[in-house]
C-alpha positions as CSV (number, residue, x, y, z in Angstrom):
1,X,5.3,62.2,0.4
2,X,2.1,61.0,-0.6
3,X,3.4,59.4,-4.0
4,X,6.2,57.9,-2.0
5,X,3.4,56.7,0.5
6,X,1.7,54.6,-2.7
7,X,4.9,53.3,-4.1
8,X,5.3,51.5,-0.6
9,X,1.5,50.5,-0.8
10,X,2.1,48.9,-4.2
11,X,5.2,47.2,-3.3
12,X,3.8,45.4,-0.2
13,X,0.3,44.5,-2.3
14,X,2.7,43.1,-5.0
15,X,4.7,41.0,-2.3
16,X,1.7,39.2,-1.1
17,X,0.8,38.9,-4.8
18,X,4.0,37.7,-5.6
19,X,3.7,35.1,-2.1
20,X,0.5,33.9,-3.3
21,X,2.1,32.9,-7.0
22,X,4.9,31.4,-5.7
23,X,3.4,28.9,-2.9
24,X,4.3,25.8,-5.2
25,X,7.2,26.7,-6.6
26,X,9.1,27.9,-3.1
27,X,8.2,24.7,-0.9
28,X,4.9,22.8,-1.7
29,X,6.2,21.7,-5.5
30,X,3.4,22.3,-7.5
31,X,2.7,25.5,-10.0
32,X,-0.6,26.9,-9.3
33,X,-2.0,28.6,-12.3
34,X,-5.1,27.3,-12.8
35,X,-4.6,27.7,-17.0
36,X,-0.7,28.9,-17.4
37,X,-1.9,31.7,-19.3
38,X,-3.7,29.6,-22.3
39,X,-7.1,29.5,-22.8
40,X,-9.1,26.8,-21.1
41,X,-12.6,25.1,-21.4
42,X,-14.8,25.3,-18.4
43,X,-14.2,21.7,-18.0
44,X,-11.1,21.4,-18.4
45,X,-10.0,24.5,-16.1
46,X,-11.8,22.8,-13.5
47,X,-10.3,19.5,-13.7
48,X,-6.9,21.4,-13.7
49,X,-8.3,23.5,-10.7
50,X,-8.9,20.4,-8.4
51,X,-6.1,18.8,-9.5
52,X,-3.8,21.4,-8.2
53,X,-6.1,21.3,-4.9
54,X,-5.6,17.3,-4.7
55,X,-1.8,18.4,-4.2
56,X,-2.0,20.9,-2.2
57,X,-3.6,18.4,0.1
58,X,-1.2,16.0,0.1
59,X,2.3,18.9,0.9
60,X,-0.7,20.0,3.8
61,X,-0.3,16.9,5.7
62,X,3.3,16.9,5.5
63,X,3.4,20.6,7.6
64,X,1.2,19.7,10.2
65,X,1.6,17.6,12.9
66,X,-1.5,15.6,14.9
67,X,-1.4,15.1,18.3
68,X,-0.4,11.3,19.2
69,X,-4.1,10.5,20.2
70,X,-5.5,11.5,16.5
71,X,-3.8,8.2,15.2
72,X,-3.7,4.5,16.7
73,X,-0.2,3.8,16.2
74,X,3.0,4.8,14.1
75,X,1.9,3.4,10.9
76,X,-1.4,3.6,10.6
77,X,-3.0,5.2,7.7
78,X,-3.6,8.7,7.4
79,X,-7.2,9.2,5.9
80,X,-8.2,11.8,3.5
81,X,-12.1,12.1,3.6
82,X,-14.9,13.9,1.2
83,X,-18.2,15.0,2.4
84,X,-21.2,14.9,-0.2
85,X,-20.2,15.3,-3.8
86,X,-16.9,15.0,-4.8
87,X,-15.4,17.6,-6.7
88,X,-12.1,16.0,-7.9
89,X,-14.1,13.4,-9.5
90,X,-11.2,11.1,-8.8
91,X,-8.3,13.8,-9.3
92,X,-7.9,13.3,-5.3
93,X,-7.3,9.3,-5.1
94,X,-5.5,9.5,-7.8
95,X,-3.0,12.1,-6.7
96,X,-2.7,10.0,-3.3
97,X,-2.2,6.6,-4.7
98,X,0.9,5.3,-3.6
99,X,2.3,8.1,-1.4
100,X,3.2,8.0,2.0
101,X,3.8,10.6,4.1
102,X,6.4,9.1,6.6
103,X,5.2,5.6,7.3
104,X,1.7,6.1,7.3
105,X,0.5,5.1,3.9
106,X,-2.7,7.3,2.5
107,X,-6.1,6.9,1.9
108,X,-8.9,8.4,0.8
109,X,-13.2,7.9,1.8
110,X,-15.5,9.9,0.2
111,X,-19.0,10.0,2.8
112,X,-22.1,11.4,1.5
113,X,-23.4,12.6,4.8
114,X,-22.3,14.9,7.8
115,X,-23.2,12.0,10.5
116,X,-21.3,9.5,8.1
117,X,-18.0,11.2,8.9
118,X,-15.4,9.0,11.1
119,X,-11.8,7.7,10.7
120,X,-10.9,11.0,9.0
121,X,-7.6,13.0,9.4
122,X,-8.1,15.5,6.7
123,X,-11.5,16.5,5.8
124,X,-11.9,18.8,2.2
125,X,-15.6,20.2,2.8
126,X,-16.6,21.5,-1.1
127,X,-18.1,24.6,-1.8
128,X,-21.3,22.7,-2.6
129,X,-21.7,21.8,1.2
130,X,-21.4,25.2,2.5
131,X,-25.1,24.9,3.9
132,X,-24.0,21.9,5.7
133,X,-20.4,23.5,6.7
134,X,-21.9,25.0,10.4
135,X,-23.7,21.2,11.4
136,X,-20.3,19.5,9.4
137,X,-17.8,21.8,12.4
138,X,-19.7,21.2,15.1
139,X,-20.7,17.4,14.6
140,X,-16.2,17.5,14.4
141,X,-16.0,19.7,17.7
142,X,-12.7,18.3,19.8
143,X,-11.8,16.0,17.1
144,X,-8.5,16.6,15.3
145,X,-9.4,16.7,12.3
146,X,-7.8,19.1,9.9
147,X,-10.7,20.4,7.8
148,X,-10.0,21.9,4.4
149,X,-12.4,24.1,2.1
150,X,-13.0,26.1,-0.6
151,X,-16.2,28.1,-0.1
152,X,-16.1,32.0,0.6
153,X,-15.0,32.7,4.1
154,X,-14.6,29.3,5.1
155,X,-11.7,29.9,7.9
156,X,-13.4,32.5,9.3
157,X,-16.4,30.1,9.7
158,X,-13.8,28.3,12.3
159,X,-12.4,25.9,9.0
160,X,-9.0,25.4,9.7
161,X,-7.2,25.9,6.0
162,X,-9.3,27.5,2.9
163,X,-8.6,28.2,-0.5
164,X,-8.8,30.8,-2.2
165,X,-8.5,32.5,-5.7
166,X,-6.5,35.4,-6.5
167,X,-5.5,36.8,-9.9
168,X,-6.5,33.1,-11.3
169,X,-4.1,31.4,-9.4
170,X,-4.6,29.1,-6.3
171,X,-3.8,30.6,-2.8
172,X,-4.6,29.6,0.9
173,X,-6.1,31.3,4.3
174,X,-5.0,29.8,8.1
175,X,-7.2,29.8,10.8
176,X,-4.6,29.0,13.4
177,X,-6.8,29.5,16.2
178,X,-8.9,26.6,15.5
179,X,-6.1,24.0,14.9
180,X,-4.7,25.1,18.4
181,X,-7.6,24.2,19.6
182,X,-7.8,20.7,18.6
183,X,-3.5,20.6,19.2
184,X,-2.5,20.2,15.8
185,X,1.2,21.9,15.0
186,X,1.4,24.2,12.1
187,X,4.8,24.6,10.2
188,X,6.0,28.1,10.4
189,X,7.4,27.2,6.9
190,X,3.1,26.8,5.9
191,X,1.9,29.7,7.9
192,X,4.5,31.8,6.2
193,X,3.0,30.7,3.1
194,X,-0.5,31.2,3.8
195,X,-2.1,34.5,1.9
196,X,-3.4,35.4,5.6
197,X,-3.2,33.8,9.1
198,X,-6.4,34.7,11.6
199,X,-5.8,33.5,15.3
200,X,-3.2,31.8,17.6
201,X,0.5,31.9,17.9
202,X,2.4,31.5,15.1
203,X,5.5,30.1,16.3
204,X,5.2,26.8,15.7
């Protein structure tokens, strides 16, 4: 019984492993291995790292939906916004150039400091700003703004969507709860994605 007991164990770990690996691949289109098994320079693994981010970013906005307030009108641009240093050292506007995500054409700010913010629908907060990440929520309190990081426990620091590493591939976490709050609709298709989901209702 007992063996039969960690058979089961194993399989479900190595179906949210399997989950995990297969984000890209199943709906958001890109293959998240951060070196596809060769070996890497620091450098280089990191530009591969946030160039796989700087996509993962883009499929985002296409599962969630803002609330009709968040933007002026049906074609206005939907801004992608930076705080302090940028870590895709240009991987990000260049992975956004030319795309559109329904009519709303993208485009991407990059803001040096927290009271600088403004204009933003998707805000990536770096792991270099986790100091800042408290003052960066609460100055965007009410606002939908769907904020995306990458430092250690950011969603359940009330971030709404952080990465995550496991087994050397890219993964994300959901904090439902605090895109509820500010009316933005999740995809089930993403939340079913997500490595975990903390909060809220997911049928969406």
């Amino acid at each position: 019984m007992r063996n039969l007991w960690k058979r089961r164990r194993g399989s479900r770990l190595t179906g949210l492993r399997r989950r995990c690996l297969q984000i890209a691949a199943s709906v958001l289109g890109v293959f998240v291995a951060l070196d596809g098994g060769r070996p890497v320079s620091a450098q280089s693994n990191q530009l591969s790292e946030y160039r796989v981010k700087a996509a993962f970013l883009f499929h985002f906005a296409q599962f969630v939906e803002w609330p009709p307030e968040a933007l002026k009108d049906a074609d206005s641009p939907l801004t992608y916004c930076t705080i302090g240093e940028d870590p895709f050292h240009g991987s990000l506007d260049a992975a956004l150039s030319g795309k559109t995500i329904g009519a709303r054409v993208l485009r991407v700010q990059h803001f040096r400091q927290p009271q600088e913010i403004q204009g933003c629908q998707v805000l990536f907060i770096g792991a270099g700003e986790k100091k800042l990440l408290p003052a960066i929520l609460a100055g965007l309190k009410g606002d939908s703004v769907l904020t995306v990081g990458e430092s250690e426990h950011f969603v359940q620091g009330g971030g709404m969507i952080g990465f995550c590493v496991e087994e050397n591939k890219i993964c994300f976490e959901i904090n439902l709860e605090a895109a509820q709050k500010v009316k933005f609709r999740i995809s089930s298709r993403l939340l079913a994605l997500a490595k975990s989901v903390i909060g809220g209702q997911r049928g969406n």
